[in-house]
C-alpha positions as CSV (number, residue, x, y, z in Angstrom):
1,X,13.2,-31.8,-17.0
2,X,13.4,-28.4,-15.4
3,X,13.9,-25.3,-16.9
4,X,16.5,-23.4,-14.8
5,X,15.2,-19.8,-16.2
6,X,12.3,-20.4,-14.8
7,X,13.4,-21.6,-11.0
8,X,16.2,-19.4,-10.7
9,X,13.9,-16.2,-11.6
10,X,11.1,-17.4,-8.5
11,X,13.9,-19.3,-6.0
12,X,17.5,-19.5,-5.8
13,X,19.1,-22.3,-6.5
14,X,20.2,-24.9,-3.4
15,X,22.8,-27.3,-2.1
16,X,23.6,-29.3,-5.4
17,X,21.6,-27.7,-7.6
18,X,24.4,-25.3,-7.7
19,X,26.3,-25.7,-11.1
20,X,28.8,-23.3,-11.2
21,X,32.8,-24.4,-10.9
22,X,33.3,-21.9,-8.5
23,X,31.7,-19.1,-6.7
24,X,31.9,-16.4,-4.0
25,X,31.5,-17.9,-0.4
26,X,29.7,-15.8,2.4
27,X,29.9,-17.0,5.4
28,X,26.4,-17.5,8.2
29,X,28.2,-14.2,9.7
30,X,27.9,-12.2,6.7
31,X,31.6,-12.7,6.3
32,X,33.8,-12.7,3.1
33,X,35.2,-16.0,2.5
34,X,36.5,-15.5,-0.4
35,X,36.4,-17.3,-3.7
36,X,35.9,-21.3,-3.5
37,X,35.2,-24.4,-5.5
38,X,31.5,-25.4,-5.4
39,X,31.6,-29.1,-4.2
40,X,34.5,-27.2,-1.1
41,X,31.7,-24.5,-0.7
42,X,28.8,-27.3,-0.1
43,X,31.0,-29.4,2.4
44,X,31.9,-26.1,4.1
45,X,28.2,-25.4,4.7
46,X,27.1,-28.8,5.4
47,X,29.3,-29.3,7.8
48,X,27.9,-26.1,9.6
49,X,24.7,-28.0,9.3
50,X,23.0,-24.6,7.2
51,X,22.6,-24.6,3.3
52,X,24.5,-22.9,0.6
53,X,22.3,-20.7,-1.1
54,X,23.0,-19.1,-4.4
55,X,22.2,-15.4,-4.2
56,X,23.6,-13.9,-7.1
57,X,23.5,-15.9,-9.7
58,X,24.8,-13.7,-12.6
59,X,28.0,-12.3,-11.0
60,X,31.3,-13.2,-11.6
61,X,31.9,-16.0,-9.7
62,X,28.2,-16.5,-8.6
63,X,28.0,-15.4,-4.7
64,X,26.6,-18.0,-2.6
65,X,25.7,-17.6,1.0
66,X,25.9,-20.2,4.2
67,X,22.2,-20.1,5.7
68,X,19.5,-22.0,7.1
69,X,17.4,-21.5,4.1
70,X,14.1,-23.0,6.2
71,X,14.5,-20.5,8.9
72,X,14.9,-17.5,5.9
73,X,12.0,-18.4,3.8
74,X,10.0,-18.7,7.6
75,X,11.1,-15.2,8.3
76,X,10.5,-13.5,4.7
77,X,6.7,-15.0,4.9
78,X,6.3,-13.4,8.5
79,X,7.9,-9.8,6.8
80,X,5.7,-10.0,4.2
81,X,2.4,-10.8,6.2
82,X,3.3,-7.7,8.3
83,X,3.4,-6.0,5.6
84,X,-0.1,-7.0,4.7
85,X,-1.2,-6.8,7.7
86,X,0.0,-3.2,8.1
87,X,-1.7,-1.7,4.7
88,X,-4.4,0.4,4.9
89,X,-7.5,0.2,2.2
90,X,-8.7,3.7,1.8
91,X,-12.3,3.7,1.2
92,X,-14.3,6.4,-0.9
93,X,-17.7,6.2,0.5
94,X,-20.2,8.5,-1.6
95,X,-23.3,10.6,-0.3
96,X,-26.1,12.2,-2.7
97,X,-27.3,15.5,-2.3
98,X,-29.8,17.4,-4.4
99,X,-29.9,21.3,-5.1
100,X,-33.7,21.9,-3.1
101,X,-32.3,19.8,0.2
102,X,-34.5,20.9,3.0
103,X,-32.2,21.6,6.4
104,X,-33.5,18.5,8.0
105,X,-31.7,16.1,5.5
106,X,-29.5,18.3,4.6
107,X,-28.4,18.3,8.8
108,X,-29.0,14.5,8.5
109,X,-26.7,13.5,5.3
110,X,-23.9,15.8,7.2
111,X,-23.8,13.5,10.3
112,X,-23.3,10.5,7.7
113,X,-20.3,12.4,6.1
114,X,-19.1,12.9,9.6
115,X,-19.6,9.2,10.3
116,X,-18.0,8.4,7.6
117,X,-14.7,10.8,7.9
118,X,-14.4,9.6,11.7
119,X,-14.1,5.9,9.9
120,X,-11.2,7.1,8.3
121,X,-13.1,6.9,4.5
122,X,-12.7,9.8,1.8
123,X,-16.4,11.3,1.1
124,X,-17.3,12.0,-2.4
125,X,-20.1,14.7,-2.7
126,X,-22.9,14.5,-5.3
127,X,-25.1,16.8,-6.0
128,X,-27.7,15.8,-8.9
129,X,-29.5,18.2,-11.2
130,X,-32.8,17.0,-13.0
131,X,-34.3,18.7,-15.5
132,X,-34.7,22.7,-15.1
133,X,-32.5,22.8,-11.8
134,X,-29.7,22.4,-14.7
135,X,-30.0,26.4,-14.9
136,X,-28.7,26.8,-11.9
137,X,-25.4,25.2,-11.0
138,X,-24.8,28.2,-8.5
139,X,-27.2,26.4,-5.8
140,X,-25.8,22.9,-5.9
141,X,-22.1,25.0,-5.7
142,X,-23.6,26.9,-2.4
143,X,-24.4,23.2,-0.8
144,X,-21.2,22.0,-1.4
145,X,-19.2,25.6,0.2
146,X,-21.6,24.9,3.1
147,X,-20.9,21.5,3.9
148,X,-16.8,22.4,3.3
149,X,-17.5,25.3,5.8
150,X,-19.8,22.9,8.3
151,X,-16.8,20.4,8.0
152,X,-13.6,22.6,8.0
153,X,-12.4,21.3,11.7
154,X,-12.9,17.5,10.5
155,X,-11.9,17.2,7.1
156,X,-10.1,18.7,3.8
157,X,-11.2,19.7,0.5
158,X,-9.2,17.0,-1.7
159,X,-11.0,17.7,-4.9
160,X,-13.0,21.1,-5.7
161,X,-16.3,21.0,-6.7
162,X,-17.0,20.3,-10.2
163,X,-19.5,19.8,-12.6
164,X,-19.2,16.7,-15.1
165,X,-22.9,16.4,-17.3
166,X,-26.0,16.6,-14.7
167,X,-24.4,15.8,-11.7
168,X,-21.7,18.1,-9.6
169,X,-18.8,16.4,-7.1
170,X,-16.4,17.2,-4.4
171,X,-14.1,15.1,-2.6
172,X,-13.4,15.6,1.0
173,X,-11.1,13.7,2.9
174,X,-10.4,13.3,6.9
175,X,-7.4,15.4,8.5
176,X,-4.1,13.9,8.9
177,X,-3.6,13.0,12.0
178,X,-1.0,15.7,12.9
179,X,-2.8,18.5,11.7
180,X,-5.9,17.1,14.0
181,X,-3.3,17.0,17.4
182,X,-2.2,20.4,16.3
183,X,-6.0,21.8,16.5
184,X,-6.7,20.0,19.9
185,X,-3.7,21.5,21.5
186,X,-4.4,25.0,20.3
């Protein structure tokens, strides 16, 4: 047997599955039809050759509606693929830096943050301390300034640098959009 909790709260109820005495008619149209008697509402619909769908169930009458329910399902699954379709995944890609970089890797790491920002991914910069260098936050904090300077035209500080046990982060995320036309222009 079926529980009708359970269907009514996933699909609404259809064609004689209807139990009410009487309910609210809407017409294909979105028309008022005013207040008929269930079996009248069914034969009404049928012979439009569309379904009677329940759509408010907990009103007073119930409202059902005249529709081809196979065409509204159809389109509902299309809407909602689009709106998969149409989501972005924002990606938090990380790069490793250490307080004695040399200017070679240190010039080499920034075109991977570029790369990386272009791609439309957030950039979270680590720099790790080891052992003494833990005395001296102050240089890992000048890397980070530098590469916010170096990348000022491409991307935004979204989190300021901070230091959380041996190990100091930033997060930098790619321009809107706007603000990028804005610079182009100007």
């Amino acid at each position: 047997m079926k529980e009708v909790g359970a269907i009514a709260a996933q699909e609404p109820r259809l064609n004689d599955d209807i139990r009410t005495r009487e309910c609210r008619l809407i017409g294909y149209d979105g028309t008022q039809m005013g207040i008929f008697n269930a079996r009248e509402a069914l034969r009404i619909a049928e012979g439009q050759g569309m379904d009677l769908v329940e759509i408010a169930p907990n009103a007073q009458p119930p409202v059902c509606r005249i529709m081809d329910y196979g065409k509204f399902k159809y389109e509902q699954a299309i809407k909602a693929k689009q709106a998969r379709k149409n989501q972005t995944k924002v990606e938090i890609k990380e790069m490793k830096f250490r307080p004695k970089i040399d200017v070679g890797d240190y010039t080499t790491k920034k075109k991977h943050v570029l790369r990386f920002l272009e791609g439309g991914a957030k950039v979270k910069i680590t720099i790790m301390f080891r052992g003494r260098e833990m005395a001296h936050p102050e240089q890992g904090l000048s890397i980070l300034e530098r590469l916010a300077d170096d990348l000022k035209d491409v991307a935004v500080i979204e989190n300021a640098p901070k230091m959380e046990g041996r190990n100091m982060h930033m997060l930098i995320a790619p321009l809107p959009a706007s603000k990028k036309a804005a610079e182009k222009n100007a």
